[in-house]
C-alpha positions as CSV (number, residue, x, y, z in Angstrom):
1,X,145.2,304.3,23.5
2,X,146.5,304.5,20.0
3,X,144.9,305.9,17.4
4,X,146.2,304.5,13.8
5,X,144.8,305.0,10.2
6,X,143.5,302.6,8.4
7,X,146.7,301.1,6.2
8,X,148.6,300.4,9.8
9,X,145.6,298.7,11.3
10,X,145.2,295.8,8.2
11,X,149.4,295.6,8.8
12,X,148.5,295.3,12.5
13,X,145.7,292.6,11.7
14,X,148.4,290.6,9.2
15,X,151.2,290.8,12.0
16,X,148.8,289.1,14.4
17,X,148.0,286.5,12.2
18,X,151.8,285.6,11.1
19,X,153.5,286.0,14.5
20,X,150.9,285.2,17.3
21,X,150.0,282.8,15.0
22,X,146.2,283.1,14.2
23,X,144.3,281.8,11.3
24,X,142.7,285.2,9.7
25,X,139.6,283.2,9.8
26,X,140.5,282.8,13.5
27,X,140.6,286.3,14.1
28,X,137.5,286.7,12.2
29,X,135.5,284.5,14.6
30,X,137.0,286.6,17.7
31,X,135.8,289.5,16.7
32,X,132.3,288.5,15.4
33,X,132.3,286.8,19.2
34,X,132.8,290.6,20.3
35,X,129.5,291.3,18.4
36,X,127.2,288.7,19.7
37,X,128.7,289.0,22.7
38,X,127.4,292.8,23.0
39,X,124.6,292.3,21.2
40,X,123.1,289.8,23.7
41,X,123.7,292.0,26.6
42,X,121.6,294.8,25.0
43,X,119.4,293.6,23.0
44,X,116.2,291.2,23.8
45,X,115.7,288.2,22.4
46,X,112.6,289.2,21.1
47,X,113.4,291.7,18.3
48,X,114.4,289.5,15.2
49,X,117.7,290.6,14.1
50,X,118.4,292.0,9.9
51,X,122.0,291.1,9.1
52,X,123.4,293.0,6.0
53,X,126.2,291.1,4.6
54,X,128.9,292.7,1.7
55,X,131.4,290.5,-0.2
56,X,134.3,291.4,1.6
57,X,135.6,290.6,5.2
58,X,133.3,293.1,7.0
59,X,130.7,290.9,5.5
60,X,132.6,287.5,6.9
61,X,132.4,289.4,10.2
62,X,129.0,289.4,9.8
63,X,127.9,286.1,8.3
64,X,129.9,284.5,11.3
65,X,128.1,287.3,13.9
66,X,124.8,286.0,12.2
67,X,125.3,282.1,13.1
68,X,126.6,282.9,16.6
69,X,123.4,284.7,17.6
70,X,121.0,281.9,16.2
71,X,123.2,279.7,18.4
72,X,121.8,281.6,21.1
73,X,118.5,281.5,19.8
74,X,117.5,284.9,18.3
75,X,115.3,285.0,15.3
76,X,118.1,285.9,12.5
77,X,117.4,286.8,8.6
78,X,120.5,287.8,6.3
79,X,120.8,289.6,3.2
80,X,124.4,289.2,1.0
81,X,124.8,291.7,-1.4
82,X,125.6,290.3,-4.6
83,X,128.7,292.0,-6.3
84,X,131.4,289.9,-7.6
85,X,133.4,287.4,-5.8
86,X,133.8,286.9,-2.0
87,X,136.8,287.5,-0.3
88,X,138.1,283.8,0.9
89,X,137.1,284.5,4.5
90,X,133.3,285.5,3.7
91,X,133.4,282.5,1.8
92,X,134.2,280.2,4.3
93,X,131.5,282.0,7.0
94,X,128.5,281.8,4.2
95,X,129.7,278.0,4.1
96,X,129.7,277.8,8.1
97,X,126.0,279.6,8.0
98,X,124.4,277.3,5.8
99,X,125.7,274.1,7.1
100,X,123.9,275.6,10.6
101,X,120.7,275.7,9.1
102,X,119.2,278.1,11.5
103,X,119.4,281.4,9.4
104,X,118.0,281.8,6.8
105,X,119.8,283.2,3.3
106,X,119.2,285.6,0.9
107,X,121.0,287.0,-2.2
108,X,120.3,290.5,-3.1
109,X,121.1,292.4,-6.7
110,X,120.0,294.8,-8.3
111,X,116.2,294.9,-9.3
112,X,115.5,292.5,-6.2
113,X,112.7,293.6,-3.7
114,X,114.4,294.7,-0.6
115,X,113.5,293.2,2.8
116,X,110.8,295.1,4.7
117,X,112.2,296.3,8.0
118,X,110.1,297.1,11.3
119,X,111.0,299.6,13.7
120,X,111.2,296.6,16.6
121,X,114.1,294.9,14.3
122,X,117.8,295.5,14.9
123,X,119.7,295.5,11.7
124,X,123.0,294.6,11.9
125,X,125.4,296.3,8.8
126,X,128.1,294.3,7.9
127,X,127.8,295.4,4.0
128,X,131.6,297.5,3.9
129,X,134.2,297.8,6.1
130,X,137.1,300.4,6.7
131,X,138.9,299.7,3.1
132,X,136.7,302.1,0.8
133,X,137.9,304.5,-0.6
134,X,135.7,306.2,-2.6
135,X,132.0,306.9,-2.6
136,X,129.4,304.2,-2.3
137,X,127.7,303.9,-5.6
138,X,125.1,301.6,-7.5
139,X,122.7,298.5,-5.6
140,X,124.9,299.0,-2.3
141,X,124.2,302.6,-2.3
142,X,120.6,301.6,-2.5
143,X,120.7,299.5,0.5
144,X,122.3,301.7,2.9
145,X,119.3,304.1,1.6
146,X,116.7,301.4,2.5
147,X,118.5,300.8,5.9
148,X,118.7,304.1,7.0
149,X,115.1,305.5,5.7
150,X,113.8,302.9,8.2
151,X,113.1,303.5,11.9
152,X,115.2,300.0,13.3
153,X,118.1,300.2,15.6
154,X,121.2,299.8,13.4
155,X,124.7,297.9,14.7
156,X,127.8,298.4,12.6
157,X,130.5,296.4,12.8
158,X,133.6,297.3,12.6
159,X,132.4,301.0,10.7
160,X,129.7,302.0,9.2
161,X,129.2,300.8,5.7
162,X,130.0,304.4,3.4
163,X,131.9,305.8,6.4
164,X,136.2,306.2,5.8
165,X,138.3,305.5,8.1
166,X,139.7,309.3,8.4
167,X,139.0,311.8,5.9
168,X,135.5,312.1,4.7
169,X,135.7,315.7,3.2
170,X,134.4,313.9,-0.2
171,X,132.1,311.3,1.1
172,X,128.3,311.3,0.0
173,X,126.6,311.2,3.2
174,X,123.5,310.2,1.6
175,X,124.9,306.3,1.2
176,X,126.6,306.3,4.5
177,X,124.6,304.0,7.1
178,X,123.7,305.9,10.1
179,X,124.2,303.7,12.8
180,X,123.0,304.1,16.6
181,X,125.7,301.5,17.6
182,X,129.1,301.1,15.9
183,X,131.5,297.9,17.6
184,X,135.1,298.4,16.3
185,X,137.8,296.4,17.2
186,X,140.8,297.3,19.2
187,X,141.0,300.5,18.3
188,X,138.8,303.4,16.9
189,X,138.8,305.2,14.0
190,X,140.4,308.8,13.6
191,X,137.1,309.4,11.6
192,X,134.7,309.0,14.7
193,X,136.1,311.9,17.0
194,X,134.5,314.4,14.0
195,X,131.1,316.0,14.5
196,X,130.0,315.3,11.0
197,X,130.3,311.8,11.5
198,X,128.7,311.4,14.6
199,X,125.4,310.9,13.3
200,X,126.5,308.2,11.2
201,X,128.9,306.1,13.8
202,X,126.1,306.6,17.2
203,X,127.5,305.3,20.3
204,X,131.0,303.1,19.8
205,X,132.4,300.9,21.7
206,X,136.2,299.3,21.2
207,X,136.3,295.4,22.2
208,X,139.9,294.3,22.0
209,X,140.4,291.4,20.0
210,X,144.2,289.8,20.7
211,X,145.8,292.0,18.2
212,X,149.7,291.0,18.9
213,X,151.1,293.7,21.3
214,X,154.1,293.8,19.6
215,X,152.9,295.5,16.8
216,X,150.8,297.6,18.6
217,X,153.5,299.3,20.4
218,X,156.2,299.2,17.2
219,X,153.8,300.7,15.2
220,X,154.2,304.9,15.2
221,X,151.2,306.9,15.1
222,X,150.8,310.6,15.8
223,X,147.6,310.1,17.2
224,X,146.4,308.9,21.0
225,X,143.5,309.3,23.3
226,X,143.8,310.9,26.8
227,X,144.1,308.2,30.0
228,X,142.9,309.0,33.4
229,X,145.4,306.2,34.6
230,X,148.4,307.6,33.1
231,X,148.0,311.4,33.7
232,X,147.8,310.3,37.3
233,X,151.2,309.9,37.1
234,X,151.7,313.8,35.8
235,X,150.8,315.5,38.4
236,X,153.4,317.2,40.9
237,X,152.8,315.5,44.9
238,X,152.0,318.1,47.2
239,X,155.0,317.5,50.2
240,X,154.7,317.2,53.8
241,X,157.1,320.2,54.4
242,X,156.0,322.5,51.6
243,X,154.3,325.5,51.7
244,X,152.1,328.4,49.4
245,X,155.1,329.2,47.9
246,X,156.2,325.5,47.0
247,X,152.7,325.8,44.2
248,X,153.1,328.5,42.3
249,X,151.5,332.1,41.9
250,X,149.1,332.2,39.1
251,X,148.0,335.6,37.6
252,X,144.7,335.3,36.3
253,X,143.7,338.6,34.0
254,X,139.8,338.4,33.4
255,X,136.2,340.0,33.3
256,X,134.8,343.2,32.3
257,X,131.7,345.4,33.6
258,X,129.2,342.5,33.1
259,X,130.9,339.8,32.7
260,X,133.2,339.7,36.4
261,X,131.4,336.1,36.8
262,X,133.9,334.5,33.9
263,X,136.9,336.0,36.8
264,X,135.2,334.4,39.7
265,X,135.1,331.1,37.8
266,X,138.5,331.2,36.0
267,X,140.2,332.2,39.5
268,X,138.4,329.5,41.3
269,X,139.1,327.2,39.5
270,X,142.4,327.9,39.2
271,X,143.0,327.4,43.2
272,X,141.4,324.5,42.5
273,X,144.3,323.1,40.5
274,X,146.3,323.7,43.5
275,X,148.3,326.4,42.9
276,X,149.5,328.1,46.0
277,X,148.7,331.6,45.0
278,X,146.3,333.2,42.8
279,X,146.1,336.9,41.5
280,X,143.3,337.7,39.8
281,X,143.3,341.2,38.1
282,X,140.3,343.1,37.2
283,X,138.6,346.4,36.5
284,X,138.3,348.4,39.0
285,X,134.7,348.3,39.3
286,X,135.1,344.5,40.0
287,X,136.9,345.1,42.9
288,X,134.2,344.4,45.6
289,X,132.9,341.0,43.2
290,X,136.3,339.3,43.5
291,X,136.8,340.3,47.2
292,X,133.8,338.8,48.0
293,X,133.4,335.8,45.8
294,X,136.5,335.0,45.8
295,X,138.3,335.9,48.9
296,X,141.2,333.7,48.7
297,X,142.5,335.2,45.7
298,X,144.8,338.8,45.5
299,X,143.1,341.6,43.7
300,X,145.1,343.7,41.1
301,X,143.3,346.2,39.9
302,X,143.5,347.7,36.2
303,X,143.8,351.0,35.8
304,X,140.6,350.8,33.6
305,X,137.2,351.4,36.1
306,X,135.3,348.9,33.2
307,X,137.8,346.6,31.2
308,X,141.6,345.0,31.1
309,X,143.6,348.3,29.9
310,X,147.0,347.3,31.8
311,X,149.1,344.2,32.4
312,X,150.7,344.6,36.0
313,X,154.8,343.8,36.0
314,X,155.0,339.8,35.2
315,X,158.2,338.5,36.6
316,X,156.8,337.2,40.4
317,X,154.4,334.5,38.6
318,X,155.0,331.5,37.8
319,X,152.1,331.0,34.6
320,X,149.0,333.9,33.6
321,X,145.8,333.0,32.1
322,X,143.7,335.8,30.2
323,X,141.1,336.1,28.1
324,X,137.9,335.1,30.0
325,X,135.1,337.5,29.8
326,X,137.6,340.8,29.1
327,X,136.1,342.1,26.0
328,X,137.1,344.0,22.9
329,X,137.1,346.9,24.1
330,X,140.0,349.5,22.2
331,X,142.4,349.6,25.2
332,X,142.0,345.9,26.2
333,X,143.7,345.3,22.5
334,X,146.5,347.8,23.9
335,X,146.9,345.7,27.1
336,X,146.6,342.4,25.3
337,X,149.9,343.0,23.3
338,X,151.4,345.0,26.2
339,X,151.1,341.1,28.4
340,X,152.5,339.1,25.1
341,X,155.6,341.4,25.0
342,X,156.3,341.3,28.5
343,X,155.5,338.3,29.5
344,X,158.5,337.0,28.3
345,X,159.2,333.0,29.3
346,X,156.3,333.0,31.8
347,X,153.9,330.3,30.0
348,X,150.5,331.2,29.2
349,X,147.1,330.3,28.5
350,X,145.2,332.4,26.3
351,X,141.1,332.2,25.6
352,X,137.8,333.2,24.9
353,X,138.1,337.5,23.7
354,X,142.5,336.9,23.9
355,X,141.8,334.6,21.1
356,X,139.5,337.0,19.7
357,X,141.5,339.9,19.6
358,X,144.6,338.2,18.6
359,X,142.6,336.6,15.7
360,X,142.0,340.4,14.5
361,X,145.7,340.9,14.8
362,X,147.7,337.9,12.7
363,X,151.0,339.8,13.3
364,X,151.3,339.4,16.9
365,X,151.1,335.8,16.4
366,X,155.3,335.8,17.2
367,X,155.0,337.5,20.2
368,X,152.8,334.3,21.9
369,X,155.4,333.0,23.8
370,X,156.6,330.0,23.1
371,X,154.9,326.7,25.0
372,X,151.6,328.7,25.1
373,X,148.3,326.8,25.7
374,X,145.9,328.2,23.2
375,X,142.0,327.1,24.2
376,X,139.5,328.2,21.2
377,X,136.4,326.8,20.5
378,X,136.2,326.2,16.6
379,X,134.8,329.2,15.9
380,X,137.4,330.7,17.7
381,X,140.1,328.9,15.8
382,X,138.5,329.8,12.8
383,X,139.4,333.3,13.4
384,X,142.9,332.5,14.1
385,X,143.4,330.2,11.1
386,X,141.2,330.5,8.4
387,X,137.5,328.7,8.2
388,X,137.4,325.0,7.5
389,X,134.7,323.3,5.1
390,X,134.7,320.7,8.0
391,X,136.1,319.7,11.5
392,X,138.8,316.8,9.9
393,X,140.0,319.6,8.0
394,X,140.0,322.4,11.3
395,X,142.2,319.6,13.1
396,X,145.0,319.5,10.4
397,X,145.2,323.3,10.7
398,X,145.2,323.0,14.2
399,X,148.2,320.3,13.6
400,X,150.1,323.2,11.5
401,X,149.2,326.2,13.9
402,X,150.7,324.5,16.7
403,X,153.9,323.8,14.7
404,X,154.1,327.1,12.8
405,X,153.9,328.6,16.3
406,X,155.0,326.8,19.2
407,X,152.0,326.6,21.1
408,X,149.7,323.8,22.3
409,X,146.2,324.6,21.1
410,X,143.6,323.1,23.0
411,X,140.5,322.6,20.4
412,X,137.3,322.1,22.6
413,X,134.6,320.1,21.6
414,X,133.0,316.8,22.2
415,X,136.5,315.2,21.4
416,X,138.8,317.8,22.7
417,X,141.4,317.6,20.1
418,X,145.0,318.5,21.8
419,X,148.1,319.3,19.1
420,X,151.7,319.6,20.5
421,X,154.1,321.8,18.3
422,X,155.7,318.3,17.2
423,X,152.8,317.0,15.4
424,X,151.2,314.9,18.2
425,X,147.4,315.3,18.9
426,X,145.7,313.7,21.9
427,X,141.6,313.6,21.7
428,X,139.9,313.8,25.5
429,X,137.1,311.1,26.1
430,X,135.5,312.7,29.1
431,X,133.1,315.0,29.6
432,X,129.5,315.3,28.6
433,X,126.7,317.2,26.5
434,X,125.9,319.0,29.8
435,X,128.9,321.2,30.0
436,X,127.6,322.7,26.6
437,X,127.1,326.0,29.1
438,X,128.0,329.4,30.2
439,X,131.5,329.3,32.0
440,X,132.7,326.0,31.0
441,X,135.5,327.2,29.5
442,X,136.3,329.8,32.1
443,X,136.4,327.0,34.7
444,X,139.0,325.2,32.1
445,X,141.4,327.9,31.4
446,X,142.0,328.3,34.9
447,X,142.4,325.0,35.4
448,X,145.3,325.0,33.2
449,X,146.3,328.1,34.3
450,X,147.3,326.7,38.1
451,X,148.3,323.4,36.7
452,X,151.2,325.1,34.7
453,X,151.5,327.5,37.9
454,X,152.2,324.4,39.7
455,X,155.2,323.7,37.4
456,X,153.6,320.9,34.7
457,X,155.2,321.4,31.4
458,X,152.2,322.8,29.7
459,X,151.7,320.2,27.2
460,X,151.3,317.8,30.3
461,X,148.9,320.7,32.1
462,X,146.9,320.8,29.0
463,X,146.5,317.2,29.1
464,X,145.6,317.0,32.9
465,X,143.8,319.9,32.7
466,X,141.3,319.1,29.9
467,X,140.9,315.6,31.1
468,X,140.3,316.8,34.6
469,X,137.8,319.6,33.5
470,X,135.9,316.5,31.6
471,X,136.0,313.5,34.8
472,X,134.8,316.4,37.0
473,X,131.4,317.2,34.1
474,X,131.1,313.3,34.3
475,X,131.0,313.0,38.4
476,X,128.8,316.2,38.4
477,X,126.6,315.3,35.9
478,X,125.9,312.3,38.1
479,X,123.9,314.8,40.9
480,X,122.6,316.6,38.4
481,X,121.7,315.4,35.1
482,X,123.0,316.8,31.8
483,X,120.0,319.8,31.7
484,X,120.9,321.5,35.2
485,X,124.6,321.1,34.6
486,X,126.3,324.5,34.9
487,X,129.9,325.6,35.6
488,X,130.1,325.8,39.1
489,X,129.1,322.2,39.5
490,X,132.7,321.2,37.4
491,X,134.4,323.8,39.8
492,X,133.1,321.8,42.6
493,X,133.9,318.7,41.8
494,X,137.4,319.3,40.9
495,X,138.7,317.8,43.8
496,X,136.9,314.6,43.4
497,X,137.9,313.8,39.9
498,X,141.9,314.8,41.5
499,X,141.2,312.1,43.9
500,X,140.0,309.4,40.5
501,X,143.1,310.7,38.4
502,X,145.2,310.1,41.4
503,X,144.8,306.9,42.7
């Protein structure tokens, strides 16, 4: 799915209505349809439904949303903020409300006693929509403060009245309502794949409203979501007449004395992309730990009894992952840059203490080969880039690290955020609080390690492999609730989110 800022959507909405052809106040019912449509299928008819109503066409949306769900015979007040004139839309739907005579109306201004709200009501906000651009001030500021210092279930429509529709490094949080549900309309807003805003959009939900497909597609944007149904069609077919040699040979370096269980995971996980082959090389002293938890891997050992001191010779593999659970030890720094300068065009996925140590050294940065899949968490990426005030911020610097440097960097989170080295960025959708846990990422890095082992472009093996690592956390945490989630349940149900992705 597309992902466009707020400017292309209103051109998007005015294209629809000029070449579909659709009366704007047309496409206002359809989506306020989308509303009460939801609405009714969540909600009981018993709770008595607030509708907040601004002058402009968010507030249209929800004047029209307010007569549809008395026509199904909820208990409906609404409020319309006062402040200047109505857009011609809201106009005609205050018109169309009080001609029902089922809801009643009520004008609000400053100075005016403010409706008392129960816990058991749903307020609905249709007070602003995405066109602000600045701060919400004054009465309406007010509101959103009486709205949100109340215990009801909120809906937005559309967004949530104070929210922008990307960048909300200046925003006053403090006159942004927080919603629990937020119903957009045919696409979401860059703004709600950021953790700061989370609180404020809740759970959203997209309803496609007819938008002209034309314009859809015509219309450029850099940013997209992740598909299960089109990354399907990325991965390599294993063939009838192929063989362990036909996958790939992964080298996997990772662990450390005390932390061998990230090497265990990372290597499993990366035979579990697939890849015919997988070396895993360790410390000596995990020698016996990876022979016996993972016996279908190869053991190189380092010549270090404790930690990763050595890279062994590159040029039979076909990718190398490194990073998980190897430390900072003085001589793993050594063998860090010793792998980036002779690993040559082998691609690579770097994590967890390789991002650490390369963070403490900015001018090995050219040595990364180019095509690299970089996998920090933020704090991680903080290190390599320079701290954000905030995560809309950390994503453009992602944008300009992958550039500068040629890499893909794979920003985990809630969203994970994936930017190409041409400006692209693709945020995952799967995936759940439950893989907030030890080992996660180990399982992921070697995911992507046997995809690009396999032969995937890496951009394409970041892609799969992130939204992969997230459809397995979804199936798992299906067995076994968020809480008892840990990383061997994603490990183990690799092969049944394969099967999903693959259909």
């Amino acid at each position: 799915m597309k992902i466009f800022k707020v400017p292309q959507v209103r051109e998007i909405d005015q294209y629809t209505i000029e070449n579909e052809p659709v009366r704007s106040i047309d496409l206002m019912e359809r989506a306020a349809g989308r509303v009460a449509g939801w609405y009714v299928r969540h909600f009981n008819i018993s709770r008595k439904v607030l509708v907040f109503a601004g002058p402009g066409n968010n507030g249209g949306d929800a004047l029209a949303t307010a007569r549809l769900l008395a026509e199904r015979q909820y208990r409906v007040a609404c409020y319309l903020l006062k402040s200047g004139k109505l857009s011609e839309d809201c106009s005609v739907n205050r018109k169309r409300l009080e001609e029902q005579g089922m809801v009643p109306l009520v004008e609000l201004a400053e100075g005016d006693d403010l409706p008392a709200i129960s816990p058991k009501d749903v307020v609905v906000d249709g007070i602003f929509g995405s066109g602000l651009s600045r701060p919400v001030e004054g009465f309406p500021a007010t509101v959103i403060r009486h709205i949100n210092g109340n215990a009801a279930t909120v809906v937005a429509i559309d967004i949530p009245s104070g929210l922008f529709g990307e960048d909300n490094s200046g925003n006053d949080y403090d006159h942004v309502v927080k919603a629990d549900y937020t119903i957009t309309f045919q696409f979401p807003f860059l703004s709600f794949f950021f953790d700061t805003n989370d609180p404020y959009a809740g759970r959203w939900r997209v309803h496609d409203i007819g938008l002209h497909p034309d314009a859809i597609r015509e219309t450029e944007t850099p940013y997209r979501t992740l598909e299960i149904e089109e990354l399907g069609e990325l991965l390599p077919r294993r063939q009838r007449f192929s063989h362990k040699g036909s996958y790939g040979h992964a080298l996997v370096i990772a662990g450390s004395y005390g932390m061998m269980g990230a090497a265990l995971l990372a290597g499993e996980s990366c035979l579990r992309a697939g890849t015919g082959l997988v070396t895993m090389h360790v410390p000596g002293y995990g020698y016996g730990i990876v022979q016996t938890g993972f016996p279908e891997g190869i053991v190189s050992l380092d010549p270090s009894v404790t930690s990763f001191s050595e890279p062994p010779e590159t040029e039979k593999y076909t990718a190398i992952g490194v990073g998980p659970g190897i430390g900072r030890a003085e001589d793993t720094e050594k063998g860090l840059k010793k792998l980036l300068e002779k690993a040559g065009a082998v691609p690579m996925v770097i994590d967890a203490d390789g991002l650490n140590i390369l963070s403490a050294h900015p001018e090995w940065y050219g040595l990364i080969p180019r095509g690299s899949v970089l996998t920090p968490h933020p704090k991680e990426f903080d290190r390599l880039a320079g701290k954000s005030d905030n995560s809309f911020q950390r994503h453009l610097k992602q944008i300009g690290f992958a550039r500068e440097h040629g890499v893909i960097v794979v920003l985990k989170g809630a969203y994970t955020g994936i930017a190409d080295p041409d400006g692209n960025y693709w945020f995952n959708t799967t995936g759940n609080p439950g893989m907030a846990s030890g080992g996660s990422g180990d399982v992921l890095t070697g995911l992507i390690t046997g995809l690009l082992a396999r032969g995937m472009k890496p951009l394409h093996a970041a892609m799969a492999g992130v939204c992969l690592h997230g459809l397995a956390g979804d199936l798992a945490v299906e067995e076994t609730g968020e809480e008892a989630l840990i990383a061997g349940d994603l490990i183990a149900h690799l092969g049944k989110a394969f099967m999903r992705v693959s259909r």
